[in-house]
N, C-alpha and C positions, 0 to 999 in steps of 0.2 A: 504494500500500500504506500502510496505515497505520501507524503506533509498535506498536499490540500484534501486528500481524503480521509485522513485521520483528523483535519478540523472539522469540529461540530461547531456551524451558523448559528449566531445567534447578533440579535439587533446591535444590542447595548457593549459588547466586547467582539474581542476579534482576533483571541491568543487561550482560545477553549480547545485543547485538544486529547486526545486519549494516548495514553503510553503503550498501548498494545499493539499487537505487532511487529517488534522488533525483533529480528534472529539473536538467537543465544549462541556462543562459542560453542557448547556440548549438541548443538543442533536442534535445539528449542527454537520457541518461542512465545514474544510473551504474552500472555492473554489480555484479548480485547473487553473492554467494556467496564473492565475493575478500577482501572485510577485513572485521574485524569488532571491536567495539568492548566492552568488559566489566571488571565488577568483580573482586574476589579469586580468582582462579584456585585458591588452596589451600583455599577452603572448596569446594570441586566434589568429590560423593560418589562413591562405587565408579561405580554405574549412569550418573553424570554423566562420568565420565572416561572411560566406555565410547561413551558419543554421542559426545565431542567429539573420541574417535579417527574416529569414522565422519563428521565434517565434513573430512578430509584435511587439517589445516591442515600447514602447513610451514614456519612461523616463529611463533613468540611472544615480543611485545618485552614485557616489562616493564618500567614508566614508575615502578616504586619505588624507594626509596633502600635504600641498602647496610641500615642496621637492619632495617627493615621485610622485607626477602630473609631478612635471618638466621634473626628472629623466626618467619617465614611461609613458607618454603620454596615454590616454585614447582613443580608435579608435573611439571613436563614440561623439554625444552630449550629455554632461551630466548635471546634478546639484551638485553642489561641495559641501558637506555635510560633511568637516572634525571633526571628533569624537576623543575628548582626554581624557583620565581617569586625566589629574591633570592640573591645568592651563597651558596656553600654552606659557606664559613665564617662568615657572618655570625649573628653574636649575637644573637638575639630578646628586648627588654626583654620584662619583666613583663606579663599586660595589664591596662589599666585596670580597677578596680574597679566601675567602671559602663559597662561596656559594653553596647550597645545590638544586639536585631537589626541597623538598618542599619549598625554598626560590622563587626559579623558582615560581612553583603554585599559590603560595602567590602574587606575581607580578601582575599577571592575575587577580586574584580575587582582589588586591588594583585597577586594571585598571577597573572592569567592575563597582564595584560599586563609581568608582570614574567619571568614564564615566555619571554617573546617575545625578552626581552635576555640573559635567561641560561642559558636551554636553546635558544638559534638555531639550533645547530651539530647538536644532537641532533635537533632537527626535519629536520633537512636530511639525517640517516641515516639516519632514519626513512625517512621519504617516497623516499628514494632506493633502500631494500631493497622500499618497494612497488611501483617502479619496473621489479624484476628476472619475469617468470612465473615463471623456477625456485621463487622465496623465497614464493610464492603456493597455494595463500589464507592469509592469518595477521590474526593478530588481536594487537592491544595492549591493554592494562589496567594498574591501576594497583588502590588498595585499593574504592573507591567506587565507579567507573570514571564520575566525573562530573568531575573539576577536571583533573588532568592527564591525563586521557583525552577529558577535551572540550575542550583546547584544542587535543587531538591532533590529534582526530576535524575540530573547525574548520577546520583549516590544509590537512588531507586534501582534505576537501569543497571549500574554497575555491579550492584548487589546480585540482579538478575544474572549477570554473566554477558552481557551486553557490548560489544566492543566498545573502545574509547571512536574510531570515527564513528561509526552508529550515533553514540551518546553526542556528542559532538554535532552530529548534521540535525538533532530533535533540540540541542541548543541554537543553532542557526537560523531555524524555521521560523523562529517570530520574525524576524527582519521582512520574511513573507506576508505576513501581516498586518503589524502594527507601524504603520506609515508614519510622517513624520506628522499628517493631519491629525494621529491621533494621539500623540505625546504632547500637546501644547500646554497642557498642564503640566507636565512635569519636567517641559523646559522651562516655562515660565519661573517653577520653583526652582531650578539653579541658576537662573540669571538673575533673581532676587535675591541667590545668596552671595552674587559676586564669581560664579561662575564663568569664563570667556563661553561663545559662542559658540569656539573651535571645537573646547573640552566638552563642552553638554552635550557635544555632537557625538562625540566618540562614547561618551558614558549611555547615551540614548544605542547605541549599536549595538553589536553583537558578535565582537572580533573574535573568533574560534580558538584564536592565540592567548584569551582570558583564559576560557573556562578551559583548556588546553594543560596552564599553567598550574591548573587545580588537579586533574587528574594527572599530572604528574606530580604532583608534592605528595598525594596518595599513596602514591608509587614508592617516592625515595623516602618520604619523611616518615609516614608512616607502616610502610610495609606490605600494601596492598588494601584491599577492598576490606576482603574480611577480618586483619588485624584492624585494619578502623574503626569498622562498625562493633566488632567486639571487643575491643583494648581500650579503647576510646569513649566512643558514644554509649557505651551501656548494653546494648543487644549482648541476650544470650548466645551461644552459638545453635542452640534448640530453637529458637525464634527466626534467625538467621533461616536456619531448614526449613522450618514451616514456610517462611517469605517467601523461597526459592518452591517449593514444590508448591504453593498456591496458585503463583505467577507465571509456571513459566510449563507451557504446554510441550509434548512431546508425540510426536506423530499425531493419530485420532483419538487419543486421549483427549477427553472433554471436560 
């Protein structure tokens, strides 16, 4: 299947898509219809709210932070699963005056692999409620559903056994959607914060070479997938199994 066929239309957003279907290394793959990955849940209209009762879902983590909940209210029942690339009492200087697209880039790629040290724990509750069938099918998001819903989506996949380009070109795919007509809100919010125009451009994209740099720190810093998830974030290696044999289909296995 492809990225426009694995997105599900919907009015209000336009970064809703389903993680199934992906080949697994062991010659899997992953099953359709169980999680699903997407942007602003509170911009989804009457007729959008009416579909997305007709997908059954039965858990929705929200990857936002406390303001942005207040702000943005969530239409439905969720799990509040706020995801930060740096602590979350830490102070953000000013940014430079000349900041560049690749500074922009850079941004993203300091957030995904810093998301890995400081949201571990939250990944490991994550993945571990997608572990359960009861808590199934759900879906996570965040505002864009591309930065902390695609390091989500990464760690999900990867657990699956998913290759790094695979995981890689399902991070890529927003750029297929979410145009630049539909980020003016959340340029506008880095140009009020003293943002260049150059760098919000690059932070709004989706350079392969970010989230790139996360599945490789995976790799060297922590020793792969599954010492991550289980050294790290919390996941048993029993729950880990379960993940894997929920998600991930083998021949006509149903």
């Amino acid at each position: 299947m492809t990225a426009v066929e694995r997105r599900l239309p919907f009015e209000g957003i336009q970064n809703f898509r389903d993680l199934g279907g992906y080949p697994t290394v062991d010659g899997g793959s992953v099953r359709w219809r169980q999680v699903f990955r997407a942007d602003a849940l509170h911009k989804l209209t009457e007729p959008d709210v009416e579909a997305f009762g007709r997908l059954g879902m039965r858990t929705v983590y929200d990857l936002r932070g406390d303001v942005e909940r207040t702000e943005f209210p969530n239409p439905f029942e969720l799990v509040h699963l706020s995801i930060v690339g740096r602590p979350e009492d830490a102070e953000l200087p000013p940014p430079p005056p000349d900041m560049t697209a690749a500074d922009g880039e850079a941004m993203l790629r300091d957030m995904y692999v810093g998301a890995l040290v400081h949201s571990a724990a939250k990944f490991g509750q994550l993945l571990t409620g997608l572990a359960d069938p009861e808590r199934l099918p759900a879906v996570f998001h965040c505002h864009g559903g591309k930065d902390r819903t695609g390091i989500t989506a990464a760690l999900f996949l990867r657990a699956l056994g998913v290759d790094d380009e695979t995981v890689l070109d399902d991070y890529e795919a927003t750029r297929h959607y979410r145009k630049t007509e539909h980020q003016q809100d959340s340029l506008a919010k880095m140009l009020a914060a003293g943002v260049t125009p150059e760098a919000a451009g690059g932070v709004l994209g989706a350079p392969r070479w970010a989230m790139a740099a996360a599945l490789t720190s995976i790799e060297t810093t922590y020793g792969g997938i599954e010492a991550y998830l289980t050294n790290v974030a919390g996941m048993s290696v029993g729950t880990l199994e379960r993940l894997r044999e929920l998600h991930v289909q083998h021949g006509t296995d149903s």
